[in-house]
N, C-alpha and C positions, 0 to 999 in steps of 0.2 A: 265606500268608506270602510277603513277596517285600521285595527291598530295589529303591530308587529314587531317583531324584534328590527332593533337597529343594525345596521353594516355598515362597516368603512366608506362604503359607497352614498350613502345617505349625508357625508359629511358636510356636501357642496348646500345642499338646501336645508340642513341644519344650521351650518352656518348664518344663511340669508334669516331666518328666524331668530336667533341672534344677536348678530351683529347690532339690528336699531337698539335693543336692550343696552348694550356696550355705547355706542355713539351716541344716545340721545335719552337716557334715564341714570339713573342710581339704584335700579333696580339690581344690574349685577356692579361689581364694583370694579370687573376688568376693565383696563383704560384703553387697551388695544385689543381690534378684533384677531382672533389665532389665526392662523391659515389653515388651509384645507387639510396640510399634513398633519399639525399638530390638532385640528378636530378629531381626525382620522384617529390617532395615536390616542389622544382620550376615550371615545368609544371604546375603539379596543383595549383598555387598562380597566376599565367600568365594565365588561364584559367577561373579562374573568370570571368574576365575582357572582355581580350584581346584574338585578335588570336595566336595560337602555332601551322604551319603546316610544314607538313613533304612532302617529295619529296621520295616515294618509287619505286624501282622498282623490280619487284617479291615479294620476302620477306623480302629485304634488304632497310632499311632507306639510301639513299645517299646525302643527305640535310635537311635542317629544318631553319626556319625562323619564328621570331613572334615579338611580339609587348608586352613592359609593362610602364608602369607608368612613365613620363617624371622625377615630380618632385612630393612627396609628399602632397603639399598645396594648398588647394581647388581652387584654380583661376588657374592654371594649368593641369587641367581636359581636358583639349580639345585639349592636345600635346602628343607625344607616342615619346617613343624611339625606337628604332628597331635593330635587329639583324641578321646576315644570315651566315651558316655554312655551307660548302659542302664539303663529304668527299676527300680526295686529290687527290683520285685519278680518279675523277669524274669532276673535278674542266672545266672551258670551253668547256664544253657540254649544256649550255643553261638550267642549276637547277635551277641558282641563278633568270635567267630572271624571269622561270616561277613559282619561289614560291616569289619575289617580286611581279611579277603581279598579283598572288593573293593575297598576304598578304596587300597589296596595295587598292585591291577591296573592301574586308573585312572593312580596317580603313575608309574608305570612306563612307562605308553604316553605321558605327558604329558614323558616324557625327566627327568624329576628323577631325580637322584645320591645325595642325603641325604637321612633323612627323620629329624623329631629328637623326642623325647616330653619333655615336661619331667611330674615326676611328684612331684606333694607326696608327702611321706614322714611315716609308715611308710603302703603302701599293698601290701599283696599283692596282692590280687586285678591292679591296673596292672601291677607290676612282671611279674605271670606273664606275663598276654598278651601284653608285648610281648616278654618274651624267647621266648616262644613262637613268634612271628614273626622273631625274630633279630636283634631290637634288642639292643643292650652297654650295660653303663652306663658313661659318659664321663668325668661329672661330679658333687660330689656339693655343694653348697651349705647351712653350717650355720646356722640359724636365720635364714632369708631372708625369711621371711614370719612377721607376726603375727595370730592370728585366734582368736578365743573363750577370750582370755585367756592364748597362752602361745607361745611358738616354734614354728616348722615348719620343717623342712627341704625339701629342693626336691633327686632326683637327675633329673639329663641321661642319656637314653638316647638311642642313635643306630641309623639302621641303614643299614647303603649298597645302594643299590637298582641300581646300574649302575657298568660301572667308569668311571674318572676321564680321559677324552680332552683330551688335549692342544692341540684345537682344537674345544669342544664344540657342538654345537648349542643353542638356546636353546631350555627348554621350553615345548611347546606351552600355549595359553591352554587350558584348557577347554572353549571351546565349538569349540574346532578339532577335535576330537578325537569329539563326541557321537555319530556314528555309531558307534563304536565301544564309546561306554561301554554299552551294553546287556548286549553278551553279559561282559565284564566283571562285570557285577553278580548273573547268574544263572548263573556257570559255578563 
């Protein structure tokens, strides 16, 4: 078992984790699953930046979690949204802890302030982990989204990862930072 950076190449059974998310919940609110290319094409746009890591074990992807862009506009730079996927049938085996705890490491050395979960609702098993991690919920948005015939709710969860300086530095990109994402990911 070991978590690692993501690659284009990882997109095929990224996908397969996934996909049931998209066809068979409201947990993400895509109505179509992407194809392989436009998987492929998201990693690598999240990978600029931010981290995209995966939870393997053998040769089998069983989770993935990463981090991109809160909100477009420059004074929003120092917040991340985040996401975490585990395959189902992997699910409460302790993936999601340990590719939060890294992916959590990561945004930390990369100087982000916020980290924010938007979380279709009703959704326990979301809701735990990240207050697990010590996300709050912020926000709670009634019937935002429509999907397999009926209303969803959507809560904001936050967590602040660093305090709020007065004259901050800019977070690092990503790939500034690679030497250090290692022990990060096995600590």
């Amino acid at each position: 078992m070991m978590i690692r950076l993501a690659t284009i190449h990882d997109a095929e059974q990224i996908l397969e984790i996934y996909a049931p998310y998209i066809q068979t919940t409201s947990i993400s609110f895509e109505m179509i699953v992407p194809s392989k290319e436009e998987m492929e094409k998201r990693i690598e746009l999240v990978l600029v930046n931010n981290p995209w890591i995966v939870f393997q074990e053998g040769k089998s992807i069983v989770g993935y979690a990463y981090a991109s862009k809160h909100r477009e506009r420059a004074a929003y730079k120092w917040a991340v949204d985040v996401s975490i996927y585990i395959a189902q049938d992997c699910r409460g085996k302790g993936i999601g802890k340990a590719l939060y705890t890294a992916l959590i490491s990561i945004l930390r050395l990369q100087g982000y302030c916020n980290v924010y979960a938007g979380i279709g609702l009703p959704n326990d098993s979301s809701v735990g982990i990240h207050e697990y991690f010590g996300f709050s919920k912020i926000a709670h948005f009634n019937n935002v989204g429509y999907k397999f015939g009926q209303w969803h709710d959507v809560g904001w969860w936050e967590m602040i990862l660093q305090q709020h300086r007065p004259e901050p530095s800019e977070p690092l990109s990503f790939n500034k930072i690679s030497q250090d994402i290692t022990t990060c990911m096995n600590s």
